[in-house]
LUMBA-448824 format. One line per field, with one value per residue (C-alpha): residue number from 1; x, z, y. Coordinates in steps of 0.25 Angstrom, whole numbers, plus 5000, padded with zeros to 4 digits. Each point is the difference from the previous one (the first is absolute). Example, Ala and Ser with C-alpha at 12.3 -4.5 7.8 and 13.67 -1.06 7.14 Angstrom:
BEGIN
resi = 1,2
xx = 5049,5006
zz = 5031,4998
yy = 4982,5014
//
This chain:
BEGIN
resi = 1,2,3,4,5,6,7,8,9,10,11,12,13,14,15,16,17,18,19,20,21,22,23,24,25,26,27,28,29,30,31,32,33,34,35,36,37,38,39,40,41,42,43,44,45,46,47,48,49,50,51,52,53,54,55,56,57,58,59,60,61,62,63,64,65,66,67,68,69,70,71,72,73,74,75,76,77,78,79,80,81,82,83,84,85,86,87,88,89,90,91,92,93,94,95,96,97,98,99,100,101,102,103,104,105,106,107,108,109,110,111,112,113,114,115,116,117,118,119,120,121,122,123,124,125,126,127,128,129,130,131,132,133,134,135,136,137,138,139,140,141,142,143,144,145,146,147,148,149,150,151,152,153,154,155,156,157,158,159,160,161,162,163,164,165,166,167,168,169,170,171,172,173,174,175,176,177,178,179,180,181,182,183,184,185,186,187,188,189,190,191,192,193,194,195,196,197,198,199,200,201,202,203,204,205,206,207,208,209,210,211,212,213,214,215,216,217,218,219,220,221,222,223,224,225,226,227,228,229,230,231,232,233,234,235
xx = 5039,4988,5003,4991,4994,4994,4992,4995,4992,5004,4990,5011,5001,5009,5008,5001,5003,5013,5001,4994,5010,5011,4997,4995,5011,5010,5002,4997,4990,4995,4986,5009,5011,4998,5014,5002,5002,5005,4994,5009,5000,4996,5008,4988,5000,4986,4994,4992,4988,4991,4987,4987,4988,4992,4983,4994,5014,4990,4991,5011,5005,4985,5000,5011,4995,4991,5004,4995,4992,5012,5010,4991,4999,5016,5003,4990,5005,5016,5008,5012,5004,5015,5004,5011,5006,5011,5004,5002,5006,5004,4989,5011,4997,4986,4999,5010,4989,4988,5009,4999,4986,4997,5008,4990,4987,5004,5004,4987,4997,4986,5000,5007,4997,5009,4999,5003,4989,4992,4999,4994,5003,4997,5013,4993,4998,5013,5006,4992,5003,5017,5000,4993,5009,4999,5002,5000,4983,5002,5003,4992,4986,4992,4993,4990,4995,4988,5008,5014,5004,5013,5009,5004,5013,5010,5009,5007,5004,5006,4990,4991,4984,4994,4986,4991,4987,4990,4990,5013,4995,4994,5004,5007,5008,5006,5004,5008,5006,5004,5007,5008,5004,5005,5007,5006,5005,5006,5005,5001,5006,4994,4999,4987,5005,4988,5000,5007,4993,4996,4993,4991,5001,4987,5010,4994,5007,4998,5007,5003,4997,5003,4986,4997,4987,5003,4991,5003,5002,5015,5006,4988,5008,4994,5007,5011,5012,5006,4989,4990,5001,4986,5001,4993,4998,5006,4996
zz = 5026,4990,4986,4992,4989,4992,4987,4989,4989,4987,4988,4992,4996,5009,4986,4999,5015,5000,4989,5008,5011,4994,4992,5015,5008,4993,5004,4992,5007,4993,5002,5005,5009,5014,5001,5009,4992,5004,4996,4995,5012,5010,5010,5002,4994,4994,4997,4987,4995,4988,4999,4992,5003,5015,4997,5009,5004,5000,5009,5008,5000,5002,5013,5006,4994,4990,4985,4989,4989,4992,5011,5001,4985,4997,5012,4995,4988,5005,4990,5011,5013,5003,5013,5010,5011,5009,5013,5006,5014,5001,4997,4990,4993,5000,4994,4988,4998,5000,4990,4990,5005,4995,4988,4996,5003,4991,4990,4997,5014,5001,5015,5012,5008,5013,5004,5015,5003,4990,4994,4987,4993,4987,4994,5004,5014,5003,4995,5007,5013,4997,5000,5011,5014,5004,4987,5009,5001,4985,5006,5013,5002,5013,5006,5011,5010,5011,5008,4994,4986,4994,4990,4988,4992,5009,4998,4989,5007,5012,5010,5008,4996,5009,5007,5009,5004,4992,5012,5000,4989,4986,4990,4990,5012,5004,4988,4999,5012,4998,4987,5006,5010,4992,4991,5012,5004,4985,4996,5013,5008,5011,5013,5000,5011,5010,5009,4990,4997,4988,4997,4988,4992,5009,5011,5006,5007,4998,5006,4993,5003,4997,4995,5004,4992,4986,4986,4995,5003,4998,4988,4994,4989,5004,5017,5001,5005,5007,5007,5006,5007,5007,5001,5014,5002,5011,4998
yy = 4965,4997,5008,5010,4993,5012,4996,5011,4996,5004,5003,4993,4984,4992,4997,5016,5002,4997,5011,5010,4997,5001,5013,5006,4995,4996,4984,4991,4989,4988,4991,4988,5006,5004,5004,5013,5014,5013,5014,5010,5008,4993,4991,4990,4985,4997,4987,5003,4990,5002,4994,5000,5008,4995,4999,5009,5010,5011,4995,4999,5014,5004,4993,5008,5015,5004,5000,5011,4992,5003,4994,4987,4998,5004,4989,4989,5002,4996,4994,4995,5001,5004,4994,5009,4991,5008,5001,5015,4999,5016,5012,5004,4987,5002,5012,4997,4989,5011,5007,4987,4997,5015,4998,4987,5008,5012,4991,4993,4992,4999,4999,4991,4989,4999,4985,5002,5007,4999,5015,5002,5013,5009,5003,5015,4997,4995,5010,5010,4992,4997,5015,5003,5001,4986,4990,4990,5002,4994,4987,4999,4993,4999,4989,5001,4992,4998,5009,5008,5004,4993,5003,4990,5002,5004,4986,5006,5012,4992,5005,4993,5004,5009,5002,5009,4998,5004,5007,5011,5006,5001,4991,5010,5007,4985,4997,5014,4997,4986,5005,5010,4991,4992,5007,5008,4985,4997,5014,5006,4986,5006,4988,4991,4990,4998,5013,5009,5013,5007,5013,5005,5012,5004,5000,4987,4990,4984,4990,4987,4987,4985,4995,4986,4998,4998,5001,4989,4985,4993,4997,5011,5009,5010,4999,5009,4995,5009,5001,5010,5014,5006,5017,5003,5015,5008,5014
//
């Protein structure tokens, strides 16, 4: 099972990070040590790192969803970067992490960068979506193809990535559905073996499928390992 690896640029140095840290969650984490810590208050292991400031980070966040000027200029202007490494095999385990990740934001976090999928977000705009009914959006991208639309990020989760072809619908209405599809299989365990059925809040039925075609070649970080699942409608 990959693990999460969630980064959130700091205004701070990294000599001052661990500082921050500390004062905000009560562990104490230096530059050198990579040793595991515990939140207060939370049963999850993380891996902390601390790094210096990455050249370009807000070009990067721009990529993935637009930045006020005073987003971009407060994350070109990152002093460090705190590192969160962390498995989360239960939905109860993810969300005492959304507690710490909301925890960071609040604190000063000028954004986060979700390195599984490749999400970018305002420290505003994750909050906005981590409160909304499906955090899981938080930590989902979408690839397309020639022919279907593919989730990225699901790994973590320990769920296959999902798809549906994209002359079903409009662009926005897939991605809705192939969010809460996935989060009906993570928080919901509902079955997704090849035949299973699932139906929407629209009261729509789908029927999953092993997908054979995959995004991307072998051995790509990206290629999901747990595979693949196609949504084919059947109402």
């Amino acid at each position: 099972m990959k693990k999460f690896v969630v980064a959130f640029p700091l205004e701070c140095s990294a000599q001052q990070a661990p500082l921050f840290i500390e004062e905000k969650l009560k562990v104490k984490v230096s530059l050198s040590s990579k040793n595991s810590v515990i939140v207060p208050g939370c049963p999850i292991f993380f891996t902390p790192v601390i790094q210096g400031p990455f050249a370009g980070m807000d070009s990067l966040f721009a990529e993935h969803s637009p930045l006020s000027p005073v987003e971009a200029k407060a994350i070109s202007n990152h002093g460090s970067i705190f590192f969160l490494q962390f498995l989360a095999k239960i939905p109860e385990e993810f969300e005492a992490f959304l507690d710490v990740a909301k925890t960071i934001v609040e604190s000063g976090a000028l954004g986060v960068y979700v390195e599984s999928s490749g999400c970018a977000w305002s420290a505003k705009t994750f909050l906005e979506l981590i409160a909304g009914d499906v955090p899981m959006e938080a930590f989902l991208n979408f690839v397309e193809t020639k022919d279907s639309l593919f989730t990225l990020g699901l790994e973590p989760f320990g769920v296959p990535d999902l798809c549906v072809l994209l002359a079903s619908a409009d662009k926005d209405a897939l991605r809705d559905l192939l969010t809460a599809a996935a989060d009906s299989i993570y928080s919901e365990g509902i079955d997704f073996a090849s035949g299973a059925k699932w139906m929407d809040d629209n009261g729509k039925t789908f029927e999953f499928r092993k997908e054979s075609k995959m995004p991307y070649a072998k051995g790509s970080p990206e290629l999901n390992s747990l595979g693949y699942v196609h949504l084919i409608s059947r109402s």
